[in-house]
C-alpha positions as CSV (number, residue, x, y, z in Angstrom):
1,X,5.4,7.7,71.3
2,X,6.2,4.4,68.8
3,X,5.2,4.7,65.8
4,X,6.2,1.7,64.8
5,X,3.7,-0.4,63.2
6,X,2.5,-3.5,65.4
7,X,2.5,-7.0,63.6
8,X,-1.0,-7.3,64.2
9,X,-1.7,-3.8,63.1
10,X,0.2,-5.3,59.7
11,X,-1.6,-8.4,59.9
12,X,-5.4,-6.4,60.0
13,X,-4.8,-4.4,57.2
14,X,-3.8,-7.1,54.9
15,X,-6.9,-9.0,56.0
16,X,-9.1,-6.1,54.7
17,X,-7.5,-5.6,51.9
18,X,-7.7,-9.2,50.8
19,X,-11.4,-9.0,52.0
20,X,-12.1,-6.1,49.6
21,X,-10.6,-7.7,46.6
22,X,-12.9,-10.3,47.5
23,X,-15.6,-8.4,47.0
24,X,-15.1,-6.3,44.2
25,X,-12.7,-8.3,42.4
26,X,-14.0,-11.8,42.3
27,X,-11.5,-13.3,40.4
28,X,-8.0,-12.0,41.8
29,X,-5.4,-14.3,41.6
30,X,-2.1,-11.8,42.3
31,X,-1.4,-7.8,43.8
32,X,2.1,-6.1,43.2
33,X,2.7,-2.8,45.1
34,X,5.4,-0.8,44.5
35,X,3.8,2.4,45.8
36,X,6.4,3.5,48.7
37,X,3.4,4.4,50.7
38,X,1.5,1.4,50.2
39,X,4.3,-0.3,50.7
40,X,4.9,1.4,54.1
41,X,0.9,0.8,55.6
42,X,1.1,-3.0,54.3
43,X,4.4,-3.8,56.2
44,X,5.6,-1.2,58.3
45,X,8.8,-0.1,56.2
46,X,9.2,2.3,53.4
47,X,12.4,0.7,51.2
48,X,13.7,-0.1,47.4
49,X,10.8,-3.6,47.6
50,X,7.8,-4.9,45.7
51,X,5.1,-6.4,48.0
52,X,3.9,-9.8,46.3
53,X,0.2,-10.8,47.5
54,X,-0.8,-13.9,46.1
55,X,-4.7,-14.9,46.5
56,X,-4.2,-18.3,48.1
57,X,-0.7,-18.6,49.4
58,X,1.6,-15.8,52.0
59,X,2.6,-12.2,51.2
60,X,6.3,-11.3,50.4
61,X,8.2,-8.7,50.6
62,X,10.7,-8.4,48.4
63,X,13.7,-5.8,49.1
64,X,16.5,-4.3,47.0
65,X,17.5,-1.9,49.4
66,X,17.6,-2.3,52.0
67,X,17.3,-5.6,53.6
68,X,18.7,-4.8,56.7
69,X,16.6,-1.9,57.6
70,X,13.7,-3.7,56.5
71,X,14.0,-6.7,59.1
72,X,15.3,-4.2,61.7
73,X,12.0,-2.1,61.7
74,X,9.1,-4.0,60.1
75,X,7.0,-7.3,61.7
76,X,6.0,-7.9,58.3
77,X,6.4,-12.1,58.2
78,X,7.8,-13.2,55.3
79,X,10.9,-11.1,54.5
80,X,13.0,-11.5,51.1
81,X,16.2,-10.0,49.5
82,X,16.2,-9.5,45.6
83,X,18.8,-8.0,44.0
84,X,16.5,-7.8,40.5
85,X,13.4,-8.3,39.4
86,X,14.7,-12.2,38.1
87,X,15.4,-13.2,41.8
88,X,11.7,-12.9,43.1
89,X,10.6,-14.3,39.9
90,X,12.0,-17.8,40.8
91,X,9.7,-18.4,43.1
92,X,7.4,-17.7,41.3
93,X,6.7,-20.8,38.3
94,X,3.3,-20.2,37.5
95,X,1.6,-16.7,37.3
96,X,-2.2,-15.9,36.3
97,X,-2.8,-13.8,33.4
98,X,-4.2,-10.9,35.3
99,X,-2.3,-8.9,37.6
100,X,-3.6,-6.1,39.8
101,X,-1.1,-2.8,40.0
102,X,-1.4,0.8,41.5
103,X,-1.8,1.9,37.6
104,X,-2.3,5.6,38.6
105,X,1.4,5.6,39.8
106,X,3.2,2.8,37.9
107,X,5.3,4.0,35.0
108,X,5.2,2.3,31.6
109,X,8.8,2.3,31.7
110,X,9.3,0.9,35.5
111,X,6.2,-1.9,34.5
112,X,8.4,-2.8,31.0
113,X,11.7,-3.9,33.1
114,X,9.2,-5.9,35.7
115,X,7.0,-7.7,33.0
116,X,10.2,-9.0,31.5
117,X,10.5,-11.4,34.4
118,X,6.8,-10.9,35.4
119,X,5.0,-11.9,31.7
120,X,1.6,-11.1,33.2
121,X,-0.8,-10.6,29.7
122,X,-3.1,-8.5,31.6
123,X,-3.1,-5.9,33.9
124,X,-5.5,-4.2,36.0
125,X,-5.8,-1.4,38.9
126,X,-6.4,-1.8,42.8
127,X,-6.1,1.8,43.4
128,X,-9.1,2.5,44.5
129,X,-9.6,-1.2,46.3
130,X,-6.3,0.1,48.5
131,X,-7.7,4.0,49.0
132,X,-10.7,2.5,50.2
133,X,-8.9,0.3,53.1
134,X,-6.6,3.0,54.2
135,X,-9.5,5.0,54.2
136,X,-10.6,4.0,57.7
137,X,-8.1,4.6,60.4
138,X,-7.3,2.1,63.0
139,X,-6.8,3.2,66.6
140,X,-3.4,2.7,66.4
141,X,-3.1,5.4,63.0
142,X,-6.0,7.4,64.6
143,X,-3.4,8.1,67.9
144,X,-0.9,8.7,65.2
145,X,-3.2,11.3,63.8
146,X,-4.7,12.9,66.7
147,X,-0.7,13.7,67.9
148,X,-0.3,15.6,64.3
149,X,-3.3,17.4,65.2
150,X,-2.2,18.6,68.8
151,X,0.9,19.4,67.2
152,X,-1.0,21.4,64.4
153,X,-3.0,23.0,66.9
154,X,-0.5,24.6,69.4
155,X,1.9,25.4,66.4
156,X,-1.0,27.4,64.3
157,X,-3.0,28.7,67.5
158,X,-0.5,29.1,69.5
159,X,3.1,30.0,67.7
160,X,2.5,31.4,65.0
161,X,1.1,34.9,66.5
162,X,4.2,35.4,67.8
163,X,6.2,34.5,64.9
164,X,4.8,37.7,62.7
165,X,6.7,40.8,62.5
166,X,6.6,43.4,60.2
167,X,8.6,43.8,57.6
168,X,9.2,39.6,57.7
169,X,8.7,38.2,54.4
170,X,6.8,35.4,53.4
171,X,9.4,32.8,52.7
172,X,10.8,34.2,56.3
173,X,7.8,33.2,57.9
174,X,7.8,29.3,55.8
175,X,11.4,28.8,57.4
176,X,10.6,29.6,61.0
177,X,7.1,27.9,61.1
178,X,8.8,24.7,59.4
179,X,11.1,24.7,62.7
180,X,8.6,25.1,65.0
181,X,6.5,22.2,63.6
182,X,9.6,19.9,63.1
183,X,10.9,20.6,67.2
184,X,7.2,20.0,68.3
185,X,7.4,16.6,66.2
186,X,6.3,17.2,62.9
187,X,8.0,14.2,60.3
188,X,8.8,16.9,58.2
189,X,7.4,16.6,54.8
190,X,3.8,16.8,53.3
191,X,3.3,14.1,51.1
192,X,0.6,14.3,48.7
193,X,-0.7,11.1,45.8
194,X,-1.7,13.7,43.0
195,X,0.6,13.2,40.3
196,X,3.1,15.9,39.9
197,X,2.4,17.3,43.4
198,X,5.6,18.9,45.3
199,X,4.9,20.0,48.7
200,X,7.4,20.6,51.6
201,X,5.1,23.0,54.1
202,X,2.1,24.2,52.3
203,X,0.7,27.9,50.9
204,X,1.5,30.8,52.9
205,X,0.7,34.2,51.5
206,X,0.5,37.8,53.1
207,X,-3.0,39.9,51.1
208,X,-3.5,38.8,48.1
209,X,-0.5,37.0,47.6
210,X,-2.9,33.8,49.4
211,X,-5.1,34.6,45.7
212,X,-2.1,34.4,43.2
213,X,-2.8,31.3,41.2
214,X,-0.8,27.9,41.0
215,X,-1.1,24.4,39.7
216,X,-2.3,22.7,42.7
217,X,-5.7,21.2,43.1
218,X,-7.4,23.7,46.1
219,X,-8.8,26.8,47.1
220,X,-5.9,28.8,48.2
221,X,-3.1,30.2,46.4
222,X,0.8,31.3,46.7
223,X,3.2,33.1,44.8
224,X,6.4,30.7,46.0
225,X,10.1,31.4,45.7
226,X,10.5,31.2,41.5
227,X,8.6,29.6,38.6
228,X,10.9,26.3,38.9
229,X,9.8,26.3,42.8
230,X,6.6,27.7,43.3
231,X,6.7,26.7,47.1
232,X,6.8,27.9,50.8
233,X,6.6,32.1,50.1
234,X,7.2,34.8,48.5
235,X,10.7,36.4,49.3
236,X,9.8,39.8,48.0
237,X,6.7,40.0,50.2
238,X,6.8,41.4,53.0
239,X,4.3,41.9,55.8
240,X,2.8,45.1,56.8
241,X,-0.2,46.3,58.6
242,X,-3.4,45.6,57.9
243,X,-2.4,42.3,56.0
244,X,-4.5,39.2,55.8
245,X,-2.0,36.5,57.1
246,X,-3.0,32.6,55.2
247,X,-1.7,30.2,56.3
248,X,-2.3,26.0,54.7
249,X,0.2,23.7,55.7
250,X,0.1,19.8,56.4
251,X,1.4,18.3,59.9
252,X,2.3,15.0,60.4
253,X,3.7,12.1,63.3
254,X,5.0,9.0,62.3
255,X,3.7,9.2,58.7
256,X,0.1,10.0,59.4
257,X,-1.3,13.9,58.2
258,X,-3.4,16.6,59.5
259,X,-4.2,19.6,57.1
260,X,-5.2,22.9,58.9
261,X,-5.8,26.3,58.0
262,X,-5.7,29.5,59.9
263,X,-5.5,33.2,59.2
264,X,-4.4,36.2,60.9
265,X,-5.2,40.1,60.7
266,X,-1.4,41.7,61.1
267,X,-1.5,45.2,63.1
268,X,-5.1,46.1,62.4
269,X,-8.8,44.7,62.0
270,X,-10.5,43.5,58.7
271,X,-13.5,45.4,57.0
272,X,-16.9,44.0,59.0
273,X,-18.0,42.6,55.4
274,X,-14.5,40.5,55.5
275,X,-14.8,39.4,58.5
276,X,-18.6,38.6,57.7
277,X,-17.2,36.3,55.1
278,X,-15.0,34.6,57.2
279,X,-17.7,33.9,59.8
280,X,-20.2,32.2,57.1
281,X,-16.7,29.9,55.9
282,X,-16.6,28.8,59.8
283,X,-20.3,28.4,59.7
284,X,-20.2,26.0,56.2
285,X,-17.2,23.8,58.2
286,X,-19.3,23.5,61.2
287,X,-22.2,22.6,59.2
288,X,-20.4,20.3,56.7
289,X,-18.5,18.6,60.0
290,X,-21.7,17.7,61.8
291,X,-23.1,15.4,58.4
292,X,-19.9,13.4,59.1
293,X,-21.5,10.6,60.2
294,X,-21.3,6.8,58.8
295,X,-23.7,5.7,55.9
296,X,-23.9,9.8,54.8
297,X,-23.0,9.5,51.0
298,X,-20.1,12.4,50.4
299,X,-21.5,13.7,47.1
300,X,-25.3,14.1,49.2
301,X,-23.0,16.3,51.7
302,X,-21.4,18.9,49.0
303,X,-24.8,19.3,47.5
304,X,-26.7,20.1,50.8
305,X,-24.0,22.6,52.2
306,X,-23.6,24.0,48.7
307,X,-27.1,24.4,47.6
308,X,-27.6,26.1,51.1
309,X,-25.4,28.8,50.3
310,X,-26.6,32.5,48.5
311,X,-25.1,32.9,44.9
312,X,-23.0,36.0,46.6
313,X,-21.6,33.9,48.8
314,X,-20.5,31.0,46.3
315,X,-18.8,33.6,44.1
316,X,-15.6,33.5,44.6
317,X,-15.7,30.1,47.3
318,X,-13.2,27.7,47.0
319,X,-11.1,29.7,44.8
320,X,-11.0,33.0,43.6
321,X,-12.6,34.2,40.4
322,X,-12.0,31.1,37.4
323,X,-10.0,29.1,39.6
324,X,-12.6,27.4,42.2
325,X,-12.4,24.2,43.4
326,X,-15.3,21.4,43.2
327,X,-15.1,20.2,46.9
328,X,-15.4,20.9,50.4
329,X,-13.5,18.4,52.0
330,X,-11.3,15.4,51.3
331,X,-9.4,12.3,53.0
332,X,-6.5,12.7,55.0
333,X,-3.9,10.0,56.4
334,X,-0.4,8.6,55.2
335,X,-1.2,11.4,52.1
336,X,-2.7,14.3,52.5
337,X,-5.3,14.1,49.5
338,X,-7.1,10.4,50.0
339,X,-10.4,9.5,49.7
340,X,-12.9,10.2,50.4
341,X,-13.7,13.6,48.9
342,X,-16.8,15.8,49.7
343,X,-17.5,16.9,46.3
344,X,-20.0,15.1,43.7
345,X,-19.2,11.7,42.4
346,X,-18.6,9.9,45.3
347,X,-21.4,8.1,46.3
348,X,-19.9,5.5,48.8
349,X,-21.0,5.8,52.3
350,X,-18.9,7.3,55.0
351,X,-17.8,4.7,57.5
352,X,-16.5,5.6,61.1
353,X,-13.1,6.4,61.9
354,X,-12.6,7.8,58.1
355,X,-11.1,11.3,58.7
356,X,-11.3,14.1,56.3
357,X,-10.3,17.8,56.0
358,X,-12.5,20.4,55.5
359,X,-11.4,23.9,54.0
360,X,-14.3,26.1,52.9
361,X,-12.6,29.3,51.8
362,X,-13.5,32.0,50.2
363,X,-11.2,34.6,47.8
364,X,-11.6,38.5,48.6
365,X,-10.6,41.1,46.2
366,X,-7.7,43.4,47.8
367,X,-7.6,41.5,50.7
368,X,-7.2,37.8,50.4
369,X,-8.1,34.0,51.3
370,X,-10.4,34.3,53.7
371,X,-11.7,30.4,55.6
372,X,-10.5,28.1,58.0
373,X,-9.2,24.0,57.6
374,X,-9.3,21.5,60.6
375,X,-9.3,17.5,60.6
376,X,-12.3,15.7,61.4
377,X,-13.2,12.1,62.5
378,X,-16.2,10.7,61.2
379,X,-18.3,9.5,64.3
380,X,-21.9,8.7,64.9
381,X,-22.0,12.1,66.6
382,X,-20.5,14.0,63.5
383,X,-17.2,14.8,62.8
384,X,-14.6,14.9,65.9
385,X,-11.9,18.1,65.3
386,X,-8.7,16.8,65.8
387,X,-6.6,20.4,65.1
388,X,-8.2,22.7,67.2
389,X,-10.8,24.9,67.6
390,X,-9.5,28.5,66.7
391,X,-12.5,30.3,64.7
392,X,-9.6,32.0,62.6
393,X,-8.7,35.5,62.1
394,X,-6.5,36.1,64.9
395,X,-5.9,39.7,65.6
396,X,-2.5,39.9,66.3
């Protein structure tokens, strides 16, 4: 499958973009992205460049490194090599006062060494003007996307059951399910936008290992391989019978994610009162995925399915004990964490073809992460599961 990125595909999204900049910025005059992933779903190549959009005259792309590769793979039109900041600036005579930056991602330092050949006198963010266009998938990312998800699917569903033996520790386990994904296609990384975030594969914990607390913004939790790399598992774990199996990882093809959880009961059943548990997380996704419909408002969503639930059953959901999480869902594409999110605060409607992730979990004492994750397009018939339909808790 090419996952190239079709001129016209290129051409679309820059067409939106400048249409929503229209709209909530009346006054725009210039854009600079530096953002490699911006970078990437505006032209089709992911290089050493700073994409210059002026309001009323062509787009350029300006590469450092390298040129080559980025006339090789991209249809972006208009081309440039810059060896410094000063080159593109030539062309550039006369520049607004205002220009528009992915501030959440743009260091002071990096924005010093451009504004010394790029004077702007103000600056202001697009951030949310550019999560808002990637936020609705085209067919062509949506085939991108539904490919992750098959591939997510068969691995979790599928591979994984045969992957668990006992006495395998958890970092064991990271290692061969990272092949697996990577020889069914996966691109191989998980790339998230939160600042800080390090992800290679996801959380994978054995009891309550899939409780231990970490830095990183969800439910679920994982012990890691040492302080300085609290990632992939834990190598002193190992598995034995009767363990909760988690497992949270990202897929991905040709750039575009899936997120997906599963879990697995190792050698021997769960108490009916875990498994109860389980059910009622499976029950909240199904719920949640049916109000994924366009012109439902997000926050409205995460209050209805919340405010449905008992107070037993919120204790401990989305995170165990202090450490719960204020959402039930978020955006998924060329990052795993996009917008939009299911949680309160975002009050802009859904539109179809956004796709989000939805991972209501729920922490157990002694025993572990209990929940499921799967992918969801937003249709006019609720959301469309892209990442299989597994309940979760496979005996195995």
């Amino acid at each position: 499958m090419d996952s190239r990125v079709p001129g016209n595909e290129l051409k679309m999204r820059m067409s939106r973009f400048k249409k929503r900049m229209e709209e909530q910025n009346p006054n725009w005059e210039f854009c600079v992205i530096f953002k490699n992933i911006n970078l990437y779903y505006f032209t089709g190549t992911m290089q050493d460049s700073m994409l210059c959009i002026p309001r009323d005259d062509d787009p350029v792309l300006w590469v450092r490194k390298s040129h080559e590769r980025a006339k090789t793979e991209s249809e972006f039109p208009v081309i440039e090599k810059m060896s410094s900041f000063r080159d593109a600036a030539k062309m550039y005579t006369t520049l607004p006062d205002t220009v528009y930056l992915e501030t959440d991602i743009v260091p002071l330092g990096f924005y010093q060494r451009f504004s010394r050949h790029f004077p702007f006198a103000h600056v202001k963010s697009m951030d949310r003007d550019i999560a808002m266009v990637r936020a609705v998938k085209s067919l062509f990312e949506l085939s991108l996307m539904e490919k992750s998800g098959k591939i997510h699917e068969k691995v979790l569903e599928e591979c994984v059951p045969d992957m668990l033996k006992e006495g395998m520790s958890e970092s064991e386990l990271a290692s061969r399910l990272y092949s697996f994904l990577v020889d069914e296609g996966h691109h191989g990384i998980s790339r998230f936008g939160s600042f800080n975030t390090e992800m290679l594969l996801g959380q994978i914990g054995f009891g309550e290992n899939s409780l231990y607390p970490t830095s990183f913004d969800g439910p679920g939790g994982s012990v890691g391989l040492c302080p300085a790399v609290p990632l992939l598992g834990d190598r002193r774990r190992k598995l034995k019978k009767g363990d909760l199996v988690f497992i949270d990882v990202g897929c991905g093809f040709g750039g575009y994610h899936t997120d997906k959880t599963m879990t697995y009961m190792f050698g021997s059943s769960l108490p009916d009162e875990v498994i109860a548990e389980h059910n009622q997380c499976v029950k909240v996704q199904e719920n949640t995925a049916s109000l994924l419909v366009p012109e439902n408002i997000p926050s409205h969503i995460y209050r209805e399915v919340i405010e449905a639930q008992t107070p037993e059953f919120l204790d401990n959901f989305m995170g165990y004990k202090d450490r719960q999480v204020k959402f039930l869902g978020h955006g998924v594409g060329l990052l795993i964490d996009e917008i939009p999110v299911i949680a309160d605060g975002f009050n802009e409607p859904l539109e179809e073809n956004m796709v989000i992730a939805l991972e209501p979990k729920k922490g157990i004492a002694g025993v572990g992460m209990v929940g499921i994750e799967n992918t969801f397009v937003v249709s006019k018939k609720g959301g469309r599961c892209i990442t299989g339909t597994n309940p979760g808790l496979i005996q195995v």
